[in-house]
C-alpha positions in Angstrom: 106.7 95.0 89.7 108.8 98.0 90.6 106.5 99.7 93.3 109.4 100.0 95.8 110.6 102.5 93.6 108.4 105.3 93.9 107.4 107.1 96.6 104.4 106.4 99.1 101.4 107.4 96.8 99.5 108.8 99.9 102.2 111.1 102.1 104.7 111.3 99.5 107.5 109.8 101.6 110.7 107.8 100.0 113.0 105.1 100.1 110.5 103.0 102.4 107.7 101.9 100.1 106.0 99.0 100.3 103.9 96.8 98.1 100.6 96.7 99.9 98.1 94.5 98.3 94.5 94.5 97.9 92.9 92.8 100.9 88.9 92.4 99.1 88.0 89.6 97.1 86.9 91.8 94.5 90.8 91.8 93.3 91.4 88.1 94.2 92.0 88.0 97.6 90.9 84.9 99.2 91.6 82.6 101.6 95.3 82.7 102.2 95.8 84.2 99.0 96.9 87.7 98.4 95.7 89.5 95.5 98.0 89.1 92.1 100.4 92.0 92.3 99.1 94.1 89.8 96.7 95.1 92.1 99.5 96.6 95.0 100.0 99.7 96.1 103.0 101.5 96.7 102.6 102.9 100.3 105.0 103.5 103.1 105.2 101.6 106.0 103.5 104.1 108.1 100.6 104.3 105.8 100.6 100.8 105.0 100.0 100.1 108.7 97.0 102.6 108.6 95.4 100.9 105.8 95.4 97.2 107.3 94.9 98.3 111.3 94.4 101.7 112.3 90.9 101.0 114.4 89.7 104.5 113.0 89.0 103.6 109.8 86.2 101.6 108.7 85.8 99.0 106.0 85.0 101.8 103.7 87.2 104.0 104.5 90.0 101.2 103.8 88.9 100.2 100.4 89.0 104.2 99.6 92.4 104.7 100.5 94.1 101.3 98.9 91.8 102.3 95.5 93.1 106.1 95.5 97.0 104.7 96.0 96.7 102.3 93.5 95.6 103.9 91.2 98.3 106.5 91.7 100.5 104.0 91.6 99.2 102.5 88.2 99.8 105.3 86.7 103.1 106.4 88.3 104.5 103.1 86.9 103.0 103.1 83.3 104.3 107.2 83.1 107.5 106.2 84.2 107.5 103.0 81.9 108.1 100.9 84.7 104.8 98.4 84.5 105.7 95.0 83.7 105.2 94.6 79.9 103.9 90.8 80.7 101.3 92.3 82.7 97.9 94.2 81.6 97.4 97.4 82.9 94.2 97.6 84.7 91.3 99.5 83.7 91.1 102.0 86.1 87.3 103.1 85.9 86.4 99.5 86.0 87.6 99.2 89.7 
């Protein structure tokens, strides 16, 4: 997908973003696998770091911030006609 192209959906910064990828089974994270990449993120690398190890942030708080940037992100790419058109775009509420 084009998430590298937009900015970090949590601090705003550009031209660094990252595709960070859910990390709960719930999204189909498993053993050794990564979750498909319609469920990514775009995030910086700063924030991406803070989402998978600041020692702060609990379980909870984790899940909250990868669910508020991608769904940003979603809809960053589907307003800007950049979600992959062999790809189904996630119901939002359902997550």
């Amino acid at each position: 997908m084009n998430v590298a192209s937009l900015p970090c959906q949590m601090c705003g910064a550009e031209g660094m973003t990252q595709a960070a990828h859910a990390n709960w089974a719930k999204y189909g994270k498993g053993r050794g696998i990564k979750a498909s990449d319609e469920y990514t993120a775009a995030l910086c690398q700063d924030c991406h770091y803070i989402l998978d190890q600041h020692p702060a942030l609990s379980k909870l708080e984790r899940q909250t911030m990868w669910e508020y940037a991608w769904r940003k992100t979603v809809k960053e790419l589907v307003a800007q006609d950049l979600w992959s058109p062999d790809v189904e775009v996630p119901r939002l509420e359902d997550a």
